[in-house]
Structures are given as C-alpha cells and as structure tokens.
Biopython code that builds the backbone (N, CA, C, O; Angstrom):
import numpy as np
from Bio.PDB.StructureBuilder import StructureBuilder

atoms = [
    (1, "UNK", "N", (57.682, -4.913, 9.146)),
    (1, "UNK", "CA", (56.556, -5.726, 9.527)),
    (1, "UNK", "C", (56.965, -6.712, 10.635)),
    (1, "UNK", "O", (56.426, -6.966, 11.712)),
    (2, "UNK", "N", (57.740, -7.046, 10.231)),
    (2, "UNK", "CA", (58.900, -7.961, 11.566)),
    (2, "UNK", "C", (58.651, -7.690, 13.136)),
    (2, "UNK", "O", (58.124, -8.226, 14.111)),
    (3, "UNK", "N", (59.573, -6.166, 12.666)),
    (3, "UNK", "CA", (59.890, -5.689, 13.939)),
    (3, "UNK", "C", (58.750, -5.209, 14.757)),
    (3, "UNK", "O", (58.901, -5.096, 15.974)),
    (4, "UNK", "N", (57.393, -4.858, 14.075)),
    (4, "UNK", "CA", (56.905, -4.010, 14.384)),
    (4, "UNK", "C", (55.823, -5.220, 14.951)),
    (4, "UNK", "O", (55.018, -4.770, 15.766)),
    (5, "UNK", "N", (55.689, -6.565, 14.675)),
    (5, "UNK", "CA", (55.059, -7.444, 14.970)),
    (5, "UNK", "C", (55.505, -8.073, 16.291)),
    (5, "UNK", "O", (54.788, -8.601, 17.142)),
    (6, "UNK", "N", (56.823, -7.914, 16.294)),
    (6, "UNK", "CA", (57.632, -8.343, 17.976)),
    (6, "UNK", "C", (57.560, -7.891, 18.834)),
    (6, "UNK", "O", (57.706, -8.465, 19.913)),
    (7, "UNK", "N", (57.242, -6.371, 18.656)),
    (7, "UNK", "CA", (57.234, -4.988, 19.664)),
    (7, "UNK", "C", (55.857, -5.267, 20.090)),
    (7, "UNK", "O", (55.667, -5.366, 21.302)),
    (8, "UNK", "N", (54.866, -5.408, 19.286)),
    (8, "UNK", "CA", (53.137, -5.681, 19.958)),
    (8, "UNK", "C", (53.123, -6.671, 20.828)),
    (8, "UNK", "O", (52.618, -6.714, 21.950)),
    (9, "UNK", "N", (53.887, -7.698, 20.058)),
    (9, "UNK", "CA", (53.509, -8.795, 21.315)),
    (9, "UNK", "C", (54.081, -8.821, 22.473)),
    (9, "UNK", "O", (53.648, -9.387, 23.477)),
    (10, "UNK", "N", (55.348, -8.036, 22.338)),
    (10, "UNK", "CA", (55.839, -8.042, 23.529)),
    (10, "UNK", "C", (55.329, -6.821, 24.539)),
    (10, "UNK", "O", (55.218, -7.071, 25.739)),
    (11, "UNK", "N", (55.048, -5.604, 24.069)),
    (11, "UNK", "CA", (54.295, -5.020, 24.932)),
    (11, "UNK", "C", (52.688, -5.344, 25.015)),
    (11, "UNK", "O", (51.909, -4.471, 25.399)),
    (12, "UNK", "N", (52.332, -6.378, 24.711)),
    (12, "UNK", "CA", (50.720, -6.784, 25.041)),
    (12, "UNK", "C", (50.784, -7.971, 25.719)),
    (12, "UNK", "O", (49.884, -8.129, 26.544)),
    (13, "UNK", "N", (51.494, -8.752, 25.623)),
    (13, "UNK", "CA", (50.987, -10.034, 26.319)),
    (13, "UNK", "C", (51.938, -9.773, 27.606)),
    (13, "UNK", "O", (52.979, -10.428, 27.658)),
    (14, "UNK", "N", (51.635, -8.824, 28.683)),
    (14, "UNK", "CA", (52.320, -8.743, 29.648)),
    (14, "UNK", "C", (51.108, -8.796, 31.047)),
    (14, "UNK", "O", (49.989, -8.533, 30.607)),
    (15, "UNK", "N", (51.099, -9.006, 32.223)),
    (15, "UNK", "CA", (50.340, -9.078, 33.484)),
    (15, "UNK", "C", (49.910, -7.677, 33.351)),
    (15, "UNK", "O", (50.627, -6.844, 32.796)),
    (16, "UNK", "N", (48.425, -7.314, 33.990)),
    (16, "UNK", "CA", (47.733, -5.777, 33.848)),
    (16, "UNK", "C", (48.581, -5.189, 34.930)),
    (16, "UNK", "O", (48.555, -3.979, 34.706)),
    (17, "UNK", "N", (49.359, -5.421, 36.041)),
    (17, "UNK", "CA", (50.147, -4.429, 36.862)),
    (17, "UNK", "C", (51.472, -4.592, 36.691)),
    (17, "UNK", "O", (52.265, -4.631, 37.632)),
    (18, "UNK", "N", (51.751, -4.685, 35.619)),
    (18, "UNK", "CA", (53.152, -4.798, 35.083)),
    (18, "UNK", "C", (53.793, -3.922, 34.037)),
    (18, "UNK", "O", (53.016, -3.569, 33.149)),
    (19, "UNK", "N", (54.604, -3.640, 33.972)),
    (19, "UNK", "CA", (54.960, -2.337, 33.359)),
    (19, "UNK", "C", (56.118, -3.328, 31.880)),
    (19, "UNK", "O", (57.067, -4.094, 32.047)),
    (20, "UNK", "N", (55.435, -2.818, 30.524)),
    (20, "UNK", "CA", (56.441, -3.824, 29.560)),
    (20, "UNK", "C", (57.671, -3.436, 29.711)),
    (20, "UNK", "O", (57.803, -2.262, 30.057)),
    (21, "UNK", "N", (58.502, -3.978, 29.580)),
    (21, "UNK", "CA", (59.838, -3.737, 29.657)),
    (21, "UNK", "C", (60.470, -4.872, 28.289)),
    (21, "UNK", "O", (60.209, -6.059, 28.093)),
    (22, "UNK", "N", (61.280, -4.019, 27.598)),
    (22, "UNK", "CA", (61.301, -4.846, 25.832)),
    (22, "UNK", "C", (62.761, -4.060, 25.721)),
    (22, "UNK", "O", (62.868, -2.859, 25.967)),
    (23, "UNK", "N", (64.006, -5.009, 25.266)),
    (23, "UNK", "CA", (65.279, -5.050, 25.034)),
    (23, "UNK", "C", (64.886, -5.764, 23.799)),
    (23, "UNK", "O", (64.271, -6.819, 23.642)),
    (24, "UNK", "N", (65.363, -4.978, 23.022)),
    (24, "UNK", "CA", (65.829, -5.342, 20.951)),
    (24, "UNK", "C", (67.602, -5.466, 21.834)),
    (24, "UNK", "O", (68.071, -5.033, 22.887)),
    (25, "UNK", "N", (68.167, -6.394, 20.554)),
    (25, "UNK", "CA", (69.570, -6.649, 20.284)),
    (25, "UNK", "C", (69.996, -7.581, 19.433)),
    (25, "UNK", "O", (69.169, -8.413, 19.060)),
    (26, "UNK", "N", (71.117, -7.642, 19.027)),
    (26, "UNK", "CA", (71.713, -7.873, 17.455)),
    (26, "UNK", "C", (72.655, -8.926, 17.987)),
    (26, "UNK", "O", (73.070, -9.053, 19.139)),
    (27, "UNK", "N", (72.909, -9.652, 16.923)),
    (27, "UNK", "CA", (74.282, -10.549, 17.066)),
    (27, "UNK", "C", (74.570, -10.751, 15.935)),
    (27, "UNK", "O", (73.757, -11.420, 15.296)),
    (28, "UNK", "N", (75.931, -10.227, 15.159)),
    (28, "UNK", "CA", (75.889, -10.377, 13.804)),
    (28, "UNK", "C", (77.334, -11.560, 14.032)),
    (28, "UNK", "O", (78.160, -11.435, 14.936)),
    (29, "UNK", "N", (77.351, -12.698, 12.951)),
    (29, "UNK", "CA", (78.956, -13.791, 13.509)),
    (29, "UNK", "C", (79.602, -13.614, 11.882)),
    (29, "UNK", "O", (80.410, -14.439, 11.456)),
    (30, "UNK", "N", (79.141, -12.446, 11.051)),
    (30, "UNK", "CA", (79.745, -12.462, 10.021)),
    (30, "UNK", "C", (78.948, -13.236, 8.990)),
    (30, "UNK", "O", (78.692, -12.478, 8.055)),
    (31, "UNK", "N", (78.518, -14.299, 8.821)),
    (31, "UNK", "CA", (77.551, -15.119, 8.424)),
    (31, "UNK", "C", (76.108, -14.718, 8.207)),
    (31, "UNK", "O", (75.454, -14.493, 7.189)),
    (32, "UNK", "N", (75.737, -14.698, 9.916)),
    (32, "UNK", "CA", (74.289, -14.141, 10.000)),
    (32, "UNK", "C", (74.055, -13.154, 10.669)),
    (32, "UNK", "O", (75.040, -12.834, 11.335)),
    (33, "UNK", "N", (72.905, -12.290, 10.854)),
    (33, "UNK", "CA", (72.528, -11.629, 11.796)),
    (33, "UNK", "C", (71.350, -11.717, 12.638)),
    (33, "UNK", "O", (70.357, -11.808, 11.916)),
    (34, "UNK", "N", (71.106, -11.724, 13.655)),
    (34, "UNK", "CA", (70.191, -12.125, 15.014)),
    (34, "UNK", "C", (69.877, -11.026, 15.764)),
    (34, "UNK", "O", (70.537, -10.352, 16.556)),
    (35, "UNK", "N", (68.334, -10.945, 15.227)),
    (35, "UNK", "CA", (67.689, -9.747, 16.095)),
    (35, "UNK", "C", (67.174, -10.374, 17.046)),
    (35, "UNK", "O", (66.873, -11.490, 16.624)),
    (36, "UNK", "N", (66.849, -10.237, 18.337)),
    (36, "UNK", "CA", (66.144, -10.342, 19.415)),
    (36, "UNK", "C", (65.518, -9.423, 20.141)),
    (36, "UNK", "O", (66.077, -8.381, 20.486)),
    (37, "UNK", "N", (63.989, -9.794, 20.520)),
    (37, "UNK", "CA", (62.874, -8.963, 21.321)),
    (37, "UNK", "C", (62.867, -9.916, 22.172)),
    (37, "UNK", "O", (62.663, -11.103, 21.917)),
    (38, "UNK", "N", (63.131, -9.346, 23.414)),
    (38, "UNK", "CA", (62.963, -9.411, 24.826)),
    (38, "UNK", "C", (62.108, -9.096, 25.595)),
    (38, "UNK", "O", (62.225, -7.892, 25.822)),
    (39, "UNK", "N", (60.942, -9.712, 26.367)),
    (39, "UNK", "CA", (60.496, -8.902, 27.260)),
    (39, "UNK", "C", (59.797, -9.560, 28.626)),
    (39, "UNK", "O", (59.957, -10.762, 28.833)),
    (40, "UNK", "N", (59.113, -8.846, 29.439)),
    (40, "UNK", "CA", (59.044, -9.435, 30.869)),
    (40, "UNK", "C", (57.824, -9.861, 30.790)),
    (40, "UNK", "O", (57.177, -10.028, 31.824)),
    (41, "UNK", "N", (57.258, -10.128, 29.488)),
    (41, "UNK", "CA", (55.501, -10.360, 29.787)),
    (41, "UNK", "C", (55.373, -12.030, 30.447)),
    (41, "UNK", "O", (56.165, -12.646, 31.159)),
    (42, "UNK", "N", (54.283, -12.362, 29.984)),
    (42, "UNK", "CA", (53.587, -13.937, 30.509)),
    (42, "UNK", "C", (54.709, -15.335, 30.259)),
    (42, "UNK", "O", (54.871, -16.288, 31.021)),
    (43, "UNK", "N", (55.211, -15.135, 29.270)),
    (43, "UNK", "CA", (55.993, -16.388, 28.845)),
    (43, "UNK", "C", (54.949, -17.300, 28.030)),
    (43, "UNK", "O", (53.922, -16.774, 27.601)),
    (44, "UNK", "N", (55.236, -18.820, 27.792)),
    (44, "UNK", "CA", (55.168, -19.465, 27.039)),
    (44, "UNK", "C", (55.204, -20.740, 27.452)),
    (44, "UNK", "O", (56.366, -21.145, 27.494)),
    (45, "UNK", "N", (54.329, -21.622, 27.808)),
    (45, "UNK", "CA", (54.482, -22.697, 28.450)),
    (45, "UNK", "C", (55.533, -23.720, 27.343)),
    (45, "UNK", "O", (55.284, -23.364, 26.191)),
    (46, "UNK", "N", (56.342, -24.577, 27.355)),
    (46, "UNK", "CA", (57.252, -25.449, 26.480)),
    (46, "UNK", "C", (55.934, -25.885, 25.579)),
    (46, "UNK", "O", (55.892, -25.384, 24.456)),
    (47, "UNK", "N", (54.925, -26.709, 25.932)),
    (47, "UNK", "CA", (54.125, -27.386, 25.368)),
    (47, "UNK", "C", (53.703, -26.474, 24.524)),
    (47, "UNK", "O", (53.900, -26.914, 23.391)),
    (48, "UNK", "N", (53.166, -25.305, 24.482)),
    (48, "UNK", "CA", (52.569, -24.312, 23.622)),
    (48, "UNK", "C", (53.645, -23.495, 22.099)),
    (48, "UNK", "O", (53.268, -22.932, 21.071)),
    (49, "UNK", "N", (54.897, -23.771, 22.588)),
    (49, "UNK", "CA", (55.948, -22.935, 21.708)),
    (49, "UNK", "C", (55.651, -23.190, 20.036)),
    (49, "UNK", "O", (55.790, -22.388, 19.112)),
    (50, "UNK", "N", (55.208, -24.553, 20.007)),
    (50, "UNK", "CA", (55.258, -25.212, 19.084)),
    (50, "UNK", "C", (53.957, -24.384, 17.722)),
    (50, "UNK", "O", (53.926, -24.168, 16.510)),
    (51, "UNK", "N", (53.192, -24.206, 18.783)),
    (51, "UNK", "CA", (51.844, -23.576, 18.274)),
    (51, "UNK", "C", (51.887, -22.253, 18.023)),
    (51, "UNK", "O", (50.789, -21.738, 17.812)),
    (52, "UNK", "N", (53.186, -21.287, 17.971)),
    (52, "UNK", "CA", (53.196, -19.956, 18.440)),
    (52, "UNK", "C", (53.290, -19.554, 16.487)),
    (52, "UNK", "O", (52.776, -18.495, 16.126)),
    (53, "UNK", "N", (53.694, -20.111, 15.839)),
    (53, "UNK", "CA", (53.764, -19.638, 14.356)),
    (53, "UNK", "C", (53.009, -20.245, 13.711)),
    (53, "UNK", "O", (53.566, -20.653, 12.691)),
    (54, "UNK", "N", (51.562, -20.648, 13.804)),
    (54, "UNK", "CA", (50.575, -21.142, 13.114)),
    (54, "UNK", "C", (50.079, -20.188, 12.926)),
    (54, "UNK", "O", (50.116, -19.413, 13.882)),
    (55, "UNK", "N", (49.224, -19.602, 11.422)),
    (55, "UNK", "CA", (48.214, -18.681, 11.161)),
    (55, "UNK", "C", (47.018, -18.775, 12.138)),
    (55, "UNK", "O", (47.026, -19.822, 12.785)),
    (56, "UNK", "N", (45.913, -17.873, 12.423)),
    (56, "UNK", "CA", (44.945, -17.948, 13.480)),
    (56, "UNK", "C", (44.870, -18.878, 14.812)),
    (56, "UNK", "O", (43.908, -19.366, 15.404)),
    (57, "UNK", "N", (46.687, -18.941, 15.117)),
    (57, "UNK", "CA", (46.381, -20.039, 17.222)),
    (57, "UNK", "C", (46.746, -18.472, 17.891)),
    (57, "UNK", "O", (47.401, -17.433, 17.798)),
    (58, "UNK", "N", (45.774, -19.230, 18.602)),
    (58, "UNK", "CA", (45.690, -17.947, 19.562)),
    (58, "UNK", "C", (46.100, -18.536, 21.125)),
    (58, "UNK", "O", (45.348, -19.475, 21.387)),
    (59, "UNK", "N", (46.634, -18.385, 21.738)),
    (59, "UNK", "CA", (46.735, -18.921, 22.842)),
    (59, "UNK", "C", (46.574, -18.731, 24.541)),
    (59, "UNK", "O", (47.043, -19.328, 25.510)),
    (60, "UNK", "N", (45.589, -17.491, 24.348)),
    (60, "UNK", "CA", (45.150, -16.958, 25.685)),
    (60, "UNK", "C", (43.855, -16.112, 24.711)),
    (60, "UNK", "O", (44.123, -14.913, 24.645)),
    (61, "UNK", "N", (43.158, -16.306, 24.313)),
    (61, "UNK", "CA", (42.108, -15.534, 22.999)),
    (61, "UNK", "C", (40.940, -15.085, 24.254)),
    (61, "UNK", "O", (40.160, -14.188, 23.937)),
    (62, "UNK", "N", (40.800, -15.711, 25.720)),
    (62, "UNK", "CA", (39.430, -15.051, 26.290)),
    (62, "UNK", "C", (40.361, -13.745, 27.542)),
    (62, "UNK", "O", (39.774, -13.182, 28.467)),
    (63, "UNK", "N", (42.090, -13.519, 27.148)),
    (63, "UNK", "CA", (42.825, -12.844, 28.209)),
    (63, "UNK", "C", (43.290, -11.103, 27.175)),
    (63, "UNK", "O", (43.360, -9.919, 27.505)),
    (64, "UNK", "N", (43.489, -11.822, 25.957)),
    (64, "UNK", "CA", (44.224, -10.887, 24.733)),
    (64, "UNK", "C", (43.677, -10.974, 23.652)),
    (64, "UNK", "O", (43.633, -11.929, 22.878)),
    (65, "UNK", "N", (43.189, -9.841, 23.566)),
    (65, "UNK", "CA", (42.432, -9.848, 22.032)),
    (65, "UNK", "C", (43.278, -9.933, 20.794)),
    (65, "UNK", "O", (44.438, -9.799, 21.184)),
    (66, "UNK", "N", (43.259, -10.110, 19.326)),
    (66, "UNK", "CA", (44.079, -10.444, 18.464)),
    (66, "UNK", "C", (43.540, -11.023, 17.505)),
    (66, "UNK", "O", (42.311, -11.006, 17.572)),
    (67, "UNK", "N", (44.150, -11.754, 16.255)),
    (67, "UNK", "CA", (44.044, -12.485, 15.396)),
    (67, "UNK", "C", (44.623, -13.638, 15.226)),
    (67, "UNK", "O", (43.996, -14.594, 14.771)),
    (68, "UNK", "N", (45.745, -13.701, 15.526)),
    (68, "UNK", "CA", (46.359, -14.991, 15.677)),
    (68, "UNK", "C", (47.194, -14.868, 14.458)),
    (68, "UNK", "O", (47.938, -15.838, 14.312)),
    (69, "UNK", "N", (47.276, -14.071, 13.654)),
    (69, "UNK", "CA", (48.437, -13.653, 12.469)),
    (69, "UNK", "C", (49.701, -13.469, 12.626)),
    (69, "UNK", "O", (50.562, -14.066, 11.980)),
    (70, "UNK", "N", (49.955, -12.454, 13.679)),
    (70, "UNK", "CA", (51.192, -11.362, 13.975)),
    (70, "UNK", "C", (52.674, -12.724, 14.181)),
    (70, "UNK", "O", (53.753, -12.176, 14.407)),
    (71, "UNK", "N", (52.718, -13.786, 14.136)),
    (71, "UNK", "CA", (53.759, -14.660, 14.660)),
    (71, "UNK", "C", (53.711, -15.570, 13.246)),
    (71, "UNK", "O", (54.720, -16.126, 12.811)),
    (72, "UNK", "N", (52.786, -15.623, 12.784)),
    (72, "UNK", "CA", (53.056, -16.685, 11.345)),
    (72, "UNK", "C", (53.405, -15.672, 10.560)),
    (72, "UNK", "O", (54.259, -16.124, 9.797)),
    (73, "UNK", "N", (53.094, -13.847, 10.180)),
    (73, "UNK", "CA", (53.487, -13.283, 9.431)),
    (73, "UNK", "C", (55.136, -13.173, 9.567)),
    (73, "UNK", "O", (55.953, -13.261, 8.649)),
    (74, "UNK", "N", (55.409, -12.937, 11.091)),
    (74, "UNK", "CA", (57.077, -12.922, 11.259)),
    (74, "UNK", "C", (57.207, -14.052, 10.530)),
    (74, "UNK", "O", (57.856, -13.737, 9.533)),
    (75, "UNK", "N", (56.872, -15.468, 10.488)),
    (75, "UNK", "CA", (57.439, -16.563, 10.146)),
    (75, "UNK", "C", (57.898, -16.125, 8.634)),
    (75, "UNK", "O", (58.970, -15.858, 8.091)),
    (76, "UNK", "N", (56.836, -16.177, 8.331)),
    (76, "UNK", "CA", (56.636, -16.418, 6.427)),
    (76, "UNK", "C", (57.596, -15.162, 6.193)),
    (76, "UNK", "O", (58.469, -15.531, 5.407)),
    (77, "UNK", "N", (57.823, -13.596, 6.619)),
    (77, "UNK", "CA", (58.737, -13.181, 6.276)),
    (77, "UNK", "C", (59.828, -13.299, 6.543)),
    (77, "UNK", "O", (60.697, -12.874, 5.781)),
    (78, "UNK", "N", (60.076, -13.809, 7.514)),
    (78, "UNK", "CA", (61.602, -14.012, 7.400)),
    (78, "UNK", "C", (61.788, -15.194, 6.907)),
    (78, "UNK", "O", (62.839, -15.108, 6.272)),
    (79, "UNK", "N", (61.372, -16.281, 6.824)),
    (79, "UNK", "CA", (61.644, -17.278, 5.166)),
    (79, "UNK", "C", (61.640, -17.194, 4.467)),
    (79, "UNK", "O", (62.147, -18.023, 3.712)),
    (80, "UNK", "N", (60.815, -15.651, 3.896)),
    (80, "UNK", "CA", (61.090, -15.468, 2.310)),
    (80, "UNK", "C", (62.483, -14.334, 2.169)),
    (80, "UNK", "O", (62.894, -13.814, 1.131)),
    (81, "UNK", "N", (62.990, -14.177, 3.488)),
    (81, "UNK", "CA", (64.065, -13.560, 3.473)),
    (81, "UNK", "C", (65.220, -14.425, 3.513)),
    (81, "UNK", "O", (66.313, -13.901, 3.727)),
    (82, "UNK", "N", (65.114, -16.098, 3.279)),
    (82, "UNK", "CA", (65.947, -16.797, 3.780)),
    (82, "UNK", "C", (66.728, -16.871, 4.776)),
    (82, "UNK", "O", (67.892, -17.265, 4.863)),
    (83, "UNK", "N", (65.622, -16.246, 5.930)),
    (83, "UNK", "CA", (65.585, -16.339, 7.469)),
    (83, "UNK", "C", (65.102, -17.228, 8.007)),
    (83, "UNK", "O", (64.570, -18.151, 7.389)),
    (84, "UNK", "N", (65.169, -17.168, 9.231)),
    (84, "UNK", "CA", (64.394, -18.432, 10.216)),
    (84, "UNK", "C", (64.305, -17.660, 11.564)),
    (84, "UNK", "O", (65.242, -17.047, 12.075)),
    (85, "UNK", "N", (62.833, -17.795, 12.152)),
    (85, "UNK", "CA", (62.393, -17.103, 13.652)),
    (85, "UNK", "C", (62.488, -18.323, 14.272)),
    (85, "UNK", "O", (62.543, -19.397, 13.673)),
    (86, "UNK", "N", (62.515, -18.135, 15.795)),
    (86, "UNK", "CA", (62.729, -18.759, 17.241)),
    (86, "UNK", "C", (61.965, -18.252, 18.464)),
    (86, "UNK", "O", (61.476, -17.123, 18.470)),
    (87, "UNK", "N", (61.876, -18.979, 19.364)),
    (87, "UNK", "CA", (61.531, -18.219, 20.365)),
    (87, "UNK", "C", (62.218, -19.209, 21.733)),
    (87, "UNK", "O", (62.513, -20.395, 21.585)),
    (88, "UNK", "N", (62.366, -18.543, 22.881)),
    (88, "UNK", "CA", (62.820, -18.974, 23.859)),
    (88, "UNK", "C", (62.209, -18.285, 24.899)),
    (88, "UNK", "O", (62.197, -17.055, 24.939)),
    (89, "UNK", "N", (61.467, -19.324, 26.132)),
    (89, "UNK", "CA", (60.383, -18.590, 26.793)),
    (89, "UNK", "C", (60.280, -19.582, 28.249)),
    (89, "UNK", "O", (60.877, -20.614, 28.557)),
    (90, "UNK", "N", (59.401, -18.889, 28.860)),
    (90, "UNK", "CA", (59.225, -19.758, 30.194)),
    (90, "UNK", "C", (58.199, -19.345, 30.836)),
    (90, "UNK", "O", (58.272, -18.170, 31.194)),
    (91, "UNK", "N", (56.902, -20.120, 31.214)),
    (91, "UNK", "CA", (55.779, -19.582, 31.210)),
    (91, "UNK", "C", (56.032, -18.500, 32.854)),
    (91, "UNK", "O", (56.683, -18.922, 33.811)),
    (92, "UNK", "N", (55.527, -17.470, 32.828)),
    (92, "UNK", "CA", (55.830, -16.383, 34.175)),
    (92, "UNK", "C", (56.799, -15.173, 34.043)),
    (92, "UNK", "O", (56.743, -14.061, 34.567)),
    (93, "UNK", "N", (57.669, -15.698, 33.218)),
    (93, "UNK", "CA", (59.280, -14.988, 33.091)),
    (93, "UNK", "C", (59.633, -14.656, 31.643)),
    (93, "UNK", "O", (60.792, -14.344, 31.369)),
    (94, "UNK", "N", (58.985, -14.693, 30.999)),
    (94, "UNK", "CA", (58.935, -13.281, 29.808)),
    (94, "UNK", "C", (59.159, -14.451, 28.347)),
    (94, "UNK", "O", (58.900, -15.654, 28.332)),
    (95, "UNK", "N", (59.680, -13.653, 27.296)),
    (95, "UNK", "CA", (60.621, -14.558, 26.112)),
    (95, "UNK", "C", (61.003, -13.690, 25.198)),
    (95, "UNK", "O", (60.785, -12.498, 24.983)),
    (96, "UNK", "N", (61.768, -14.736, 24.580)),
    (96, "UNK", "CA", (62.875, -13.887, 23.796)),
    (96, "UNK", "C", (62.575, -14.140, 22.573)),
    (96, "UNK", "O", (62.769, -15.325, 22.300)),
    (97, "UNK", "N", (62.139, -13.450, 21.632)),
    (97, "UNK", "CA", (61.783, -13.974, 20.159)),
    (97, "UNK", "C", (62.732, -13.383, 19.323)),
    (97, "UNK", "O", (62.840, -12.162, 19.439)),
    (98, "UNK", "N", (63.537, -14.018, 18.408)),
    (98, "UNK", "CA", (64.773, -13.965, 17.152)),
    (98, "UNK", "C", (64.468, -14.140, 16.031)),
    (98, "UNK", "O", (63.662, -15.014, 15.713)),
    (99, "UNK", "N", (65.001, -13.407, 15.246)),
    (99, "UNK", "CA", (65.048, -13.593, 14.020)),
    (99, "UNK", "C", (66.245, -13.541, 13.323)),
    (99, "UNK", "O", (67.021, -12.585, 13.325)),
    (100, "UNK", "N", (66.361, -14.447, 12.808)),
    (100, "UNK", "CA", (67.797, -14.815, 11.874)),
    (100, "UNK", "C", (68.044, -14.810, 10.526)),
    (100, "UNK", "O", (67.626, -15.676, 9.758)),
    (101, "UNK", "N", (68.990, -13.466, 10.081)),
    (101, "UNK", "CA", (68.919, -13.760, 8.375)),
    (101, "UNK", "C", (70.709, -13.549, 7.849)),
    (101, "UNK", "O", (71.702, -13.508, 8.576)),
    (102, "UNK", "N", (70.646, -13.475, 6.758)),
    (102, "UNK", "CA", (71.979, -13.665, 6.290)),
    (102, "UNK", "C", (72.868, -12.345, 6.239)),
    (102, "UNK", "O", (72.481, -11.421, 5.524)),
    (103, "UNK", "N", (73.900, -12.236, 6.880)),
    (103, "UNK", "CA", (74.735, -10.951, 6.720)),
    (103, "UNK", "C", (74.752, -10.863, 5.185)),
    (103, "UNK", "O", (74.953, -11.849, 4.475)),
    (104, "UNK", "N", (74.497, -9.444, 4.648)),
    (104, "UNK", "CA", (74.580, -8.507, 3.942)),
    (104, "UNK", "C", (76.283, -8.213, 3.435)),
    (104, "UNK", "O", (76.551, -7.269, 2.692)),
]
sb = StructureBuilder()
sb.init_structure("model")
sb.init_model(0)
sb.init_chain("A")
sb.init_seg("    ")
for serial, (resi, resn, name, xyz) in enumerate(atoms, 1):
    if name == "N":
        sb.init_residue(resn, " ", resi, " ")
    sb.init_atom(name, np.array(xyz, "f"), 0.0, 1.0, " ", f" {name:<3s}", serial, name[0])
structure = sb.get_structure()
C-alpha cells in the first residue's frame, strides 16, 4: 500500500509534457531501512510540506484529481509499522519521499 501510494504520486503530479521519471532506492545502516521514491514531477513548495500528510489536503485539487488520502495512508502505515515518512522537495524540481522502518 506504501509503495504503491509513492509510485502514483510520483508518476501523476508531474508537468503534461513531461515524461515521469521515478528512481526507488534503499539504505539499510543495520538499524533501519530507507526506501526512497524519486521523481522529476512539480515539487513542493517548503511552506506546503507540512500539509502533505493530512487526510483530505489536497494541494493543486483544480490541476490533479484525487482524494487527498494517498500521503496520510503512507503516514499511518508506516507508524503502525514503527516507521516514520519524510519528504524532501523543491517546488519545479521533483521530490524525494522516504520511508523509514526498522531492520528486520
């Protein structure tokens, strides 16, 4: 549900003559492990990041159709995985959304 919630957004919220382009990758430090979705879409203005894991915010709702779910569901599951999501973004130049849980 995770993964499959990172992959939408990252191939949907991209410019209409733009082609998605989406890098998954891992960082495991023994401790934890760190998935990351990458991609070249719109970005994320700083001011807005904050708002990105609320149930129903939508934050372009008259550009991208949606619900406003798909980013609070990542949340809530990976906390009940005794995980924690992130994002790192820049409005124009894409973002990187993580998820962090405990090595196995």
């Amino acid at each position: 549900m995770i993964l499959l919630n990172l992959l939408t957004k990252a191939s949907k919220f991209v410019e209409p003559e733009k082609t998605p382009i989406i890098r998954i990758s891992t960082e495991n430090d023994g401790a934890s492990v760190r998935l990351s979705v990458q991609d070249n879409g719109i970005g994320i203005c700083e001011e807005d990041i904050g708002k990105l894991f609320t149930m129903f915010k939508r934050l372009n709702p008259d550009v991208y159709p949606g619900t406003g779910m798909g980013l609070a569901i990542v949340k809530k599951a990976a906390e009940r995985m005794g995980g924690k999501v992130g994002v790192q973004s820049e409005r124009g130049r894409g973002s990187r959304f993580w998820i962090e849980l405990k090595a196995a």
